[in-house]
N, C-alpha and C positions, 0 to 999 in steps of 0.2 A: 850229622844231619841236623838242619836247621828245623825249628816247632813250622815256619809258615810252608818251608816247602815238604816236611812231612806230612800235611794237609793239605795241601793240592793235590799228593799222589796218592791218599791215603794210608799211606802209611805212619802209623805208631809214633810218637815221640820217643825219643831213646831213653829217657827219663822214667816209663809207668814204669811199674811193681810190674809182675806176670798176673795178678789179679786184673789190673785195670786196661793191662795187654789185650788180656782174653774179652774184656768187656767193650774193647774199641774194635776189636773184630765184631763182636756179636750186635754194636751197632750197625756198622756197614751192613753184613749179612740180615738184620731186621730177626734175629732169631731171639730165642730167649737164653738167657746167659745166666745158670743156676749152680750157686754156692754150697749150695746148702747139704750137708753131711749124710740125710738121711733118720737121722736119729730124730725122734718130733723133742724131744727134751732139750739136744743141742740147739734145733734148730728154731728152738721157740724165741722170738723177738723179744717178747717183752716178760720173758726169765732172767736169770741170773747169771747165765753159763757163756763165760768169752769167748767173743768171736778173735779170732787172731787175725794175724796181717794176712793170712792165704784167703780169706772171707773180707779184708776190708780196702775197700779203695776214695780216694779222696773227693771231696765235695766240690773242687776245684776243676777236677777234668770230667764229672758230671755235666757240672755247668756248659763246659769247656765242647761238650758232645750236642747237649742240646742249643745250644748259641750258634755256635760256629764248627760245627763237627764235619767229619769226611764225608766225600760221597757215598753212597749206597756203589754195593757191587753192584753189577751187570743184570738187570733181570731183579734187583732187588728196589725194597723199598725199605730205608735207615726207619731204626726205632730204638727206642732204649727200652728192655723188659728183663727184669732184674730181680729174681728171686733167693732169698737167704743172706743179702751183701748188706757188709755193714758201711756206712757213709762217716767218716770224719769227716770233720771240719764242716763251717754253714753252706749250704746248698741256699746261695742267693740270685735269684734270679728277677730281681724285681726288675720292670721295664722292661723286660727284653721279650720278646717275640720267638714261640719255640713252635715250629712247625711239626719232626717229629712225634710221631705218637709216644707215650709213656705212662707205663705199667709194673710198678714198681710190688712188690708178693713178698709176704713176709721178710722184709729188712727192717733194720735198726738202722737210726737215726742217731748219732750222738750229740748234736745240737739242733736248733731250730730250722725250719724251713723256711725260706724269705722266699714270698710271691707276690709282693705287692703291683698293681698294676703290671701284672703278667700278662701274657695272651697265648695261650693255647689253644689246640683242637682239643683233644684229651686228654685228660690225663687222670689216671686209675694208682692208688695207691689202698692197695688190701692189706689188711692185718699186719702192719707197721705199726714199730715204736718210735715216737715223732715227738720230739719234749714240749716244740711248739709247733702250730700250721700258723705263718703271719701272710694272710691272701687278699687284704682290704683292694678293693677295685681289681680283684683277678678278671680275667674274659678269658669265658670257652666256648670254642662255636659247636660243640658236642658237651660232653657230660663231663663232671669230680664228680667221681668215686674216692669215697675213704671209708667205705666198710668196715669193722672190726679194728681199726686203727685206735690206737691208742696216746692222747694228749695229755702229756704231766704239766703242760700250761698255757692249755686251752687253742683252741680258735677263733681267727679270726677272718670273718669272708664280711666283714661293713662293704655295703656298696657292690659287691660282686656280681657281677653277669655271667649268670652259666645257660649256655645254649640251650641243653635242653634237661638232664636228670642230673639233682645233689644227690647221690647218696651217703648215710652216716647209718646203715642198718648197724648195728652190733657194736656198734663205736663206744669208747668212754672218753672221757673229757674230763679234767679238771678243772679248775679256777684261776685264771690267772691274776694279776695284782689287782684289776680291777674287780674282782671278784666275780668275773665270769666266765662258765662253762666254753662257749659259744658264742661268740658274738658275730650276729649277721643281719645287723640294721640297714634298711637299706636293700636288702639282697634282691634281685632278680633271678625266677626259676620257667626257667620256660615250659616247662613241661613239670616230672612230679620231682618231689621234697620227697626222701625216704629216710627216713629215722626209725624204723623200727628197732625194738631191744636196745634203746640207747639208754646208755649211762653218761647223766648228766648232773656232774657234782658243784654245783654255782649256778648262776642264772644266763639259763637261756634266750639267748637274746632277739627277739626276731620284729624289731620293731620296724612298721611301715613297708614291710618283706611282701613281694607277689610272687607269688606260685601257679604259674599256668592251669596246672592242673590238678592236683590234688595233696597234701600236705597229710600224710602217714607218718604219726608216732606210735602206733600198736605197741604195746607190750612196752613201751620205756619207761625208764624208773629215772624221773626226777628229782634232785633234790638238794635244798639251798638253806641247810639250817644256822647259815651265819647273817642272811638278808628275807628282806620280806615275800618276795617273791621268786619262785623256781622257773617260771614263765614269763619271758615277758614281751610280750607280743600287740601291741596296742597298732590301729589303724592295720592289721594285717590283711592281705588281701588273697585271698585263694579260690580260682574259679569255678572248682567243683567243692568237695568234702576234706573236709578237716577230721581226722580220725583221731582220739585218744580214747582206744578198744584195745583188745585184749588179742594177742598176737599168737602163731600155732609156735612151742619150744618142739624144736628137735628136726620140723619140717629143712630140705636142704635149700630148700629158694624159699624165701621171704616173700610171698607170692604176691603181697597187698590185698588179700579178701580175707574175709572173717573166717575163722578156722572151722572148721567138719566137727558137728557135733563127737564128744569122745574122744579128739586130740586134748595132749595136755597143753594148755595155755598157760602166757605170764599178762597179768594186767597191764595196763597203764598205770601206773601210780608217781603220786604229784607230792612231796615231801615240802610243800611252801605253797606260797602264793601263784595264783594265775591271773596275768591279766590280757584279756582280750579286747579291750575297748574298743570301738568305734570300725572294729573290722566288718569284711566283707566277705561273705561264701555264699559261692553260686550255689550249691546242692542243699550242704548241710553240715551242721555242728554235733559230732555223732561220740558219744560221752557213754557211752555203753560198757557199762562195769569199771568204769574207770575211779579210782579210787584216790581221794586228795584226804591228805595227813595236814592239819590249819592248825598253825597257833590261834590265839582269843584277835590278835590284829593281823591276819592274812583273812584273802577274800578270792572266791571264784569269781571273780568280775567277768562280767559279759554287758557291763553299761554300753546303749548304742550300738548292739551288735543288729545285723542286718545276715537272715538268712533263711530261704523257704521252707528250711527245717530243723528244728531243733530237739533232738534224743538226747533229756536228759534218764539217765537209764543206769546211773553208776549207783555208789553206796552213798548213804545220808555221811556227811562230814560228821565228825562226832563234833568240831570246834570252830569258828570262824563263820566267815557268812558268803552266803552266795545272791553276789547283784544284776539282778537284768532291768535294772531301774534305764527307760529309754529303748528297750531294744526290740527289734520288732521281725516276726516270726509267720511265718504264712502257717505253719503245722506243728506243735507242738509234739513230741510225743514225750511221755512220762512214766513214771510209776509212782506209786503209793510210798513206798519207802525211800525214795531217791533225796528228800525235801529237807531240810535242814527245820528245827522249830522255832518256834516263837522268838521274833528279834533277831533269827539270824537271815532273814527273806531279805529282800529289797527288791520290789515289782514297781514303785510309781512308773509310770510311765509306759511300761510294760506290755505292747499289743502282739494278740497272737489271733488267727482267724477259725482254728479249727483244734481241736485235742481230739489224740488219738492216744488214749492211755493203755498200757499195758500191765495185764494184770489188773487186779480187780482194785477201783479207786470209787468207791463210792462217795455220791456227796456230802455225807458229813465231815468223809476227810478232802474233798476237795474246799468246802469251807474253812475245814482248819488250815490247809493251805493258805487261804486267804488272809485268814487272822495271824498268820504266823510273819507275813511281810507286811502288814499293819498293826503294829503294835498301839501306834495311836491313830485313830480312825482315820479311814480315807476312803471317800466310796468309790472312785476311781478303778481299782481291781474286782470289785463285785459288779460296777456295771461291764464293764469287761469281760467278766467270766459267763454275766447274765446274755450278755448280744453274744455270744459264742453257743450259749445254750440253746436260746431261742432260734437262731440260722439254722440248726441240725435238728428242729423239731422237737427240742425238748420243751415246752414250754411252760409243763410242769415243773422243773427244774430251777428253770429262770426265774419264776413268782419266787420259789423257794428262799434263792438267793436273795434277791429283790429282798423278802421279806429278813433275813441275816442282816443284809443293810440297816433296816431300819431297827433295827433291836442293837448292832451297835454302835451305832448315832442317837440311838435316844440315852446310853449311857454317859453320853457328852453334856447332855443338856440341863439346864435348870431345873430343879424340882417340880416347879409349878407345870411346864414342859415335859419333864418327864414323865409324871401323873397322865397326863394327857396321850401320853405316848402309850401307858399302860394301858388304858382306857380304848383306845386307837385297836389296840395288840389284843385285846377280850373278848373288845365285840365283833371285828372285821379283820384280823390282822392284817391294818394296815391297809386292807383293801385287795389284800392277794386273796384271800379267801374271799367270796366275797357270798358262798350258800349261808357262812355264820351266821346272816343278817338276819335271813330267813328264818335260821332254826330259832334266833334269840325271839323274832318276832313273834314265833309260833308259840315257841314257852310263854313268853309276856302275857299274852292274847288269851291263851288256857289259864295263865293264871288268874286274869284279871276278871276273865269272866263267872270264874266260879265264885269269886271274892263275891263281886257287884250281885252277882244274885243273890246273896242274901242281905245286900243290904239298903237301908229303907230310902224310903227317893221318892218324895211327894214332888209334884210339879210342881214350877215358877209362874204358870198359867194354868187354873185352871178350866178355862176355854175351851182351849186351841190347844195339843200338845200331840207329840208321836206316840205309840206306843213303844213301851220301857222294854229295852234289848240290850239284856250284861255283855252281850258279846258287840253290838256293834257301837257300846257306849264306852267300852275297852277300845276297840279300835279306833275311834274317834278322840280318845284323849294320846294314842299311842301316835298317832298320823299329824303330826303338827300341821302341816301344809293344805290338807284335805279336811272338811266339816259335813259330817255325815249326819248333822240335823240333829246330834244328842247329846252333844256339850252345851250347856247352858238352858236345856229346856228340865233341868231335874234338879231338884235343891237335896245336896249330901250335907252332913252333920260329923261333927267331932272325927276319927281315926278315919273315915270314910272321902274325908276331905283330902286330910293327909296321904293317902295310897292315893285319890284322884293326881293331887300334885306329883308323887312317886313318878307315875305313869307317864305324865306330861314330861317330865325330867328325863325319861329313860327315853322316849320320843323320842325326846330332840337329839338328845347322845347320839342314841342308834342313827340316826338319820343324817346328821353331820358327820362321823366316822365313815359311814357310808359313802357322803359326798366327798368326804376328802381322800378316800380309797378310790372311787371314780374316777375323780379328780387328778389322782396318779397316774392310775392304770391310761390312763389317755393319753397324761403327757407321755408315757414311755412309748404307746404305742404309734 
């Protein structure tokens, strides 16, 4: 029998094995066609334990089913689903067009997979051993699945269009020459990204990647200790939520929601760098418990990020720095411990409209937030934090700030300036306080007046004069601007002169601090 016309009839080439027999029937029929012994130890893919020739059929009449395969029986609809089977030889299918659905369940791979500019409908490959996935410009007009599969040299989906769900829940991944995990720049996801519990050993690559809909890493463990970064994801776009939370262990579907209080969870944890620059999410960037391990030169980059909310909510990095220098946030939510310290911040540019903190963040440590991404002054973040404070009615809060501003800016300044600034900061702070004015006034005024009464004060006329009033000849030397008729009608001697001039000096102080706290307070408002 000839291979073309045993393919017209359906029937068998005379050449398969009785494995690959059985599996060119169980295409036609669209059934599943299962190898697998029974034993979970034998049948484990990515153990140690040989599959023999009765479990392995070639990569060649794989191909040979989804290219160009038989009819479907009568009443059937062809599919390849293929549990426990081991594949020799490359399974390449780059260019070709496989209409067939395909569903491949714990098999072994013994060389790489070639999909380059493929096109399928689906196709489903669970908990396989896969040395390599090579899938650069695959197209699927439904979903890849690669669940629990397993890559000893990595993947690759650059450029790929998938209809509508990736999944990689449970997956691990090695490195390949290029040093990555993952590689899927480029990618299009029409619907959602599912990574949850991944293992990912080299750098994840997701640069310029959109995700219809939501982009779930819960629970995966990153990690890139030969390069700087384990993430790397710059210009990424996802329409909803970006998840690196903490995922339920043990649950049997991966559900995509945050676990039930009282399940046990596995974090997100990030063993390298992340970078998110200049991306895009429609909902929110949701960092909740998630835990990043930084050398001194790795960074949580978030420069440029765009997104109406952002939950930082994970553990303070003990190392490295976290940047939202440029990135801009309609709602903030935080916590007190999440913040990395002093010099490892990076906020220039950094606009957010609303904080909704969690857990108790009082302002002195929302100020040392501040000081901790301004290592050398910037008022930029404090007027920031202050018009955030003020819109939500704090407006006690905002002078507060305000007034932090000016006490670390006046450490900037020249001596002579800084004095002035001290001076500014005693009598009025700055202008934010502004009852000081009153109390110094009132101290001044008691003092001055009990001085001057007892001291001697013959008039300059004796004609025409007011009568002698310690209290409103204190206020009169104390009120530069104002002359209330008793400066100059009274002649003082020796120390009496001296505390006159005192007076006049602390006036003008008071009165100028004053102006230039007004002065403030108006531009701001």
């Amino acid at each position: 029998m000839t291979e073309g016309a045993g393919i017209l009839t359906g029937e068998p080439p005379d050449d398969l094995t009785p494995a690959e027999a059985g599996m060119w029937q169980a295409f036609r029929n669209g059934s599943v066609y299962d190898l697998s012994s029974g034993d979970a130890v034998v049948d484990d893919p990515h153990g140690g334990h040989p599959w023999g020739p009765e479990r392995s059929v070639r990569a060649r009449i794989i191909c040979w089913l989804l290219l160009d395969g038989p009819p479907a029986l009568a009443g059937r609809v062809s599919s390849l689903k293929l549990v426990g089977v081991r594949i020799t030889g490359t399974v390449n299918l780059a260019g070709g067009t496989v209409t067939p659905y395909v569903e491949l369940r714990g098999c072994r791979f013994d060389h790489e997979v070639l999909l380059p500019e493929a096109r399928f409908t689906t196709m489903r490959l669970v908990d396989c051993a896969v040395p390599r996935l090579e899938a650069a410009r695959v197209h699927t007009e439904g979903d890849l699945h690669l669940p629990r599969c397993r890559f000893q040299n990595g993947v690759r989906l650059t450029d790929a269009h998938i209809g509508t769900d990736l999944l990689l829940n449970q997956a691990v991944a090695y490195r390949d020459r290029s040093g990555r995990s993952i590689a899927a720049d480029g990618m299009t996801v029409g619907q959602d990204l599912q990574a949850e519990m991944l293992e990912s050993h080299g750098e994840l690559s997701l640069r310029s990647a959109k995700v219809g809909v939501s982009l779930s890493l819960r629970g995966a463990r990153l990690a890139n200790p030969y390069a700087r970064l384990a993430l790397n994801a710059p210009q990424l776009t996802v329409e909803r939520t970006l998840y690196l939370t903490p995922a339920g262990v043990g649950s049997p579907l991966l559900s995509g929601t945050t676990p039930a209080r009282g399940t046990r969870i596995q974090r997100f944890e990030c063993r390298g760098g992340v970078r998110l620059d200049d991306g895009r999410f429609g909902d929110a960037v949701d960092l909740e418990r998630a835990r990043f391990d930084l050398t001194d030169d790795q960074e949580v980059s978030l420069r440029r990020v765009q997104t109406p909310e952002l939950r930082f909510l994970g553990d303070e990095p003990q190392r490295g720095k976290v940047v939202l220098s440029g990135a801009r946030v309609a709602n903030l939510v935080d916590r007190a411990g999440s913040w990395p310290g002093l010099g490892r911040l990076q906020m220039r540019g950094f606009t957010y409209e609303a904080l909704a903190p969690q857990g108790p963040f009082p302002l002195v440590r929302r100020l040392d937030w501040v000081a901790a991404a301004t290592p050398e002054y910037h008022p930029e973040p404090y007027e920031r934090l202050a018009a955030v404070l003020r819109a939500a009615g704090e407006d006690e809060d905002a002078r507060e700030v305000l007034l932090a501003k000016q006490r670390r800016r006046r450490e900037t300044l020249p001596v002579a300036a800084k004095l002035w600034g001290y001076v500014q900061d005693w009598a009025v702070a700055y202008g934010y306080r502004p009852g000081r004015a009153a109390v110094w006034m009132a101290v001044l005024w008691a003092a001055g007046t009990l001085a001057f009464a007892h001291a001697s004060h013959p008039p300059m006329n004796a004609d025409g004069h007011p009568a002698w009033s310690p209290a409103l000849f204190t206020l009169d030397l104390l009120l530069p601007v104002i002359d209330l008729g008793q400066v100059g009608q009274w002649q003082l001697r020796g120390g009496w002169q001296w505390l006159a001039a005192v007076m006049i000096l602390l006036g003008w102080i008071l009165a100028t601090t004053v102006a230039a706290g007004a002065t403030r307070l108006l531009r701001r408002g």
